[in-house]
C-alpha positions in Angstrom: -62.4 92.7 -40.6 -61.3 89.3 -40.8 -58.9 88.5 -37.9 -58.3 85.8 -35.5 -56.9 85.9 -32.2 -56.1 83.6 -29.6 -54.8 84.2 -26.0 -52.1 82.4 -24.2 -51.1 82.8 -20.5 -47.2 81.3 -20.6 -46.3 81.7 -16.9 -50.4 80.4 -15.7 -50.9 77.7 -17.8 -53.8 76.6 -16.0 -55.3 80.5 -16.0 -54.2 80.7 -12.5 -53.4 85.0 -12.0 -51.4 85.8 -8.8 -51.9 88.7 -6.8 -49.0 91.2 -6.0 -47.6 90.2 -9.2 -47.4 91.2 -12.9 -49.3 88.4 -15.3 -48.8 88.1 -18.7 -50.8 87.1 -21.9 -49.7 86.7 -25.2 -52.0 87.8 -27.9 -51.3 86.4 -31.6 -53.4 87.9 -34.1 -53.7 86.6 -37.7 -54.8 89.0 -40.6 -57.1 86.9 -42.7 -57.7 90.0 -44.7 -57.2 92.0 -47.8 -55.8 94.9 -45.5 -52.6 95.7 -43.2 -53.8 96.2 -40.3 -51.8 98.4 -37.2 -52.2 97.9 -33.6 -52.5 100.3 -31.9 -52.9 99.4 -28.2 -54.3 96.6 -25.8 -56.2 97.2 -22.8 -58.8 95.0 -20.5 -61.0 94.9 -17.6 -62.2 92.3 -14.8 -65.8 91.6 -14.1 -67.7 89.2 -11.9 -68.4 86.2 -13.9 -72.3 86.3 -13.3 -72.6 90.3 -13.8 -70.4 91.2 -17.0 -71.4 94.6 -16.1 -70.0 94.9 -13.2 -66.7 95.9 -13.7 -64.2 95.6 -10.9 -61.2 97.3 -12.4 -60.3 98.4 -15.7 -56.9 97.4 -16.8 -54.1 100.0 -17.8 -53.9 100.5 -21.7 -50.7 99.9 -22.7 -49.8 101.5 -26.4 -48.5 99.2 -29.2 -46.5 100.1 -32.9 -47.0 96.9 -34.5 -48.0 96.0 -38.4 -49.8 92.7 -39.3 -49.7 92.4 -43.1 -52.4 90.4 -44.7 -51.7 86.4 -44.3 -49.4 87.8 -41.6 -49.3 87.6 -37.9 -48.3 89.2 -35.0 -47.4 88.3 -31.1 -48.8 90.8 -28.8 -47.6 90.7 -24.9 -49.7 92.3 -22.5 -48.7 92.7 -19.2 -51.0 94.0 -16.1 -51.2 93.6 -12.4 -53.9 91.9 -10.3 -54.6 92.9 -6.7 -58.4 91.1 -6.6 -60.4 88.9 -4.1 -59.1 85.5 -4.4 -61.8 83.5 -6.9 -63.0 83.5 -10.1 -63.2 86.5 -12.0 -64.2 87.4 -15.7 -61.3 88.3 -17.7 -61.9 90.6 -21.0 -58.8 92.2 -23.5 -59.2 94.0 -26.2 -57.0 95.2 -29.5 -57.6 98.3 -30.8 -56.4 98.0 -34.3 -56.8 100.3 -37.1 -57.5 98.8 -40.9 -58.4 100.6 -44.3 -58.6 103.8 -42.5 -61.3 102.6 -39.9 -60.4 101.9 -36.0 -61.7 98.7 -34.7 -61.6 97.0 -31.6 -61.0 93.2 -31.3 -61.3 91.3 -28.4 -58.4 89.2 -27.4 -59.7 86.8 -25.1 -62.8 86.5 -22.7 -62.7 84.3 -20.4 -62.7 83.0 -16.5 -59.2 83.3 -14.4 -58.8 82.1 -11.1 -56.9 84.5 -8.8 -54.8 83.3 -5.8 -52.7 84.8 -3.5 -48.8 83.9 -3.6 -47.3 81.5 -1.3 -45.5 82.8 1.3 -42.1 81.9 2.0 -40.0 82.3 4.8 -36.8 83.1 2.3 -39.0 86.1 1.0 -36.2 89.1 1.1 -39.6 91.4 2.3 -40.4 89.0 5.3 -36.4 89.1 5.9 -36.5 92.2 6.4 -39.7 92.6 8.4 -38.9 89.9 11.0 -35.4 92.4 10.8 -37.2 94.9 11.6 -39.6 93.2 14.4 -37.0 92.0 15.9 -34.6 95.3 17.0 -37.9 97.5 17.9 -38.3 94.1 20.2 -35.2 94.3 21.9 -35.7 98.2 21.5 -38.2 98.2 23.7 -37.0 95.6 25.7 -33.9 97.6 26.8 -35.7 101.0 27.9 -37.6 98.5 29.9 -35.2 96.9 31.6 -33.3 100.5 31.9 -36.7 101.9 33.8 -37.4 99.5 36.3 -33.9 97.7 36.9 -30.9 100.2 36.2 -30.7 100.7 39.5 -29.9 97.2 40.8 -26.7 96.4 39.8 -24.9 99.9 40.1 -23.2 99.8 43.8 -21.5 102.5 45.5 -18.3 101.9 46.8 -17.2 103.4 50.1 -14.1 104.5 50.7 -13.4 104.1 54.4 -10.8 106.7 55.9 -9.0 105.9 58.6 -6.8 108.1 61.3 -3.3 109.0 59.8 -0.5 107.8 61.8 2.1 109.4 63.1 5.4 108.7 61.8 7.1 105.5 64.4 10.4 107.9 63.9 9.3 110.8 65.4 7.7 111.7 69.0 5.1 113.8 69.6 7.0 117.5 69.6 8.7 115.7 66.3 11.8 115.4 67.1 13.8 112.3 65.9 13.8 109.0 67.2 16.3 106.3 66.6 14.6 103.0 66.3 17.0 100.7 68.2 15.3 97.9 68.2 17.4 95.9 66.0 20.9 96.9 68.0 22.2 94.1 69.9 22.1 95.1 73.8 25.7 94.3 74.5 26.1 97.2 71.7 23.8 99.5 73.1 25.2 98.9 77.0 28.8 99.7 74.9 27.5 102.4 73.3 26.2 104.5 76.2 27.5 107.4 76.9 30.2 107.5 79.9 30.4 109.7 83.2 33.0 111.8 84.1 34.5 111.1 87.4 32.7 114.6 88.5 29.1 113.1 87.7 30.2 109.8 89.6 31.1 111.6 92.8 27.9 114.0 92.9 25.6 111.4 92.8 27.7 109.2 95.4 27.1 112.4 97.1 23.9 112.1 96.8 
């Protein structure tokens, strides 16, 4: 079959594949032949660069309903996800395409990618929410401390100190009422005592 391919990575120009995130390469395939040609799906694997047989993950196959009529072309974006040991690492993809009633596969690109992992940053929503996270089981733990060894210290008892009850001033001790003549002028109170009969004055002359 006479087709062409070539391979473009639009978000890692430089072949640069980041972990923890989904990459993506664009496959164009041109149909040099006499035949349509359908593809049919796209799928890939990573190797070490010095042992193509050694294959450290195969890529998910992802299924495709396209039709690339002779002298025609066709975009193909494939999309897969790279958790890998940051380095080089041997890239292969492959189209499987079916043409005059015969299934073929094609690769798409071969070639060396260099996998880092992403930059952290401290406005990452995930790190947010960890430090979030770090930070109340902190004072979490911080609390049933302080509730174990000093709850004690600052609770203090108040004593309520009773004294004697008082008598009332207006009463004696039987209870029977006393006048409290302390604010009476004297004059008043000399006026106000009570006078002896002649009777009483002679008994105690008497006397």
């Amino acid at each position: 079959a006479n087709l062409e391919v070539t391979a473009d990575f639009p978000d890692n120009p430089f072949g640069l594949i980041t972990n923890g995130q989904r990459n993506k390469v664009v496959l164009t395939l041109a149909n040099k032949d006499k035949a349509d040609f359908s593809v049919l799906a796209v799928s890939g694997k990573v190797t070490l660069p010095e042992q193509p047989d050694k294959i450290l993950r195969n890529l998910t196959s992802l299924r495709y309903d396209l039709t690339v009529p002779v002298d025609g072309s066709v975009e193909i974006p494939y999309l897969f996800h790279s958790e890998f040991a940051p380095g080089e690492h041997a890239l292969t993809v492959y189209i499987d395409v079916m043409g005059d009633e015969k299934l073929l596969r094609v690769v798409g690109y071969n070639g060396i990618i260099t996998v880092v992992d992403p930059e952290t940053s401290w406005m990452d929503p995930q790190l947010i929410f960890l430090y979030i996270v770090l930070g109340a089981v902190g004072l979490g733990i911080a609390y049933i401390i302080r509730e174990a060894f000093f709850g004690g210290a600052g609770k203090t008892t108040k004593k309520v100190s009773k004294e004697p009850a008082t008598k009332p001033s207006h009463r004696d001790e039987k209870g029977n009422m006393i006048l409290d003549e302390s604010w009476i002028p004297q004059d008043q109170l000399k006026g106000n005592s009570p006078k002896q009969s002649p009777r009483v004055k002679k008994r105690a002359n008497r006397k």
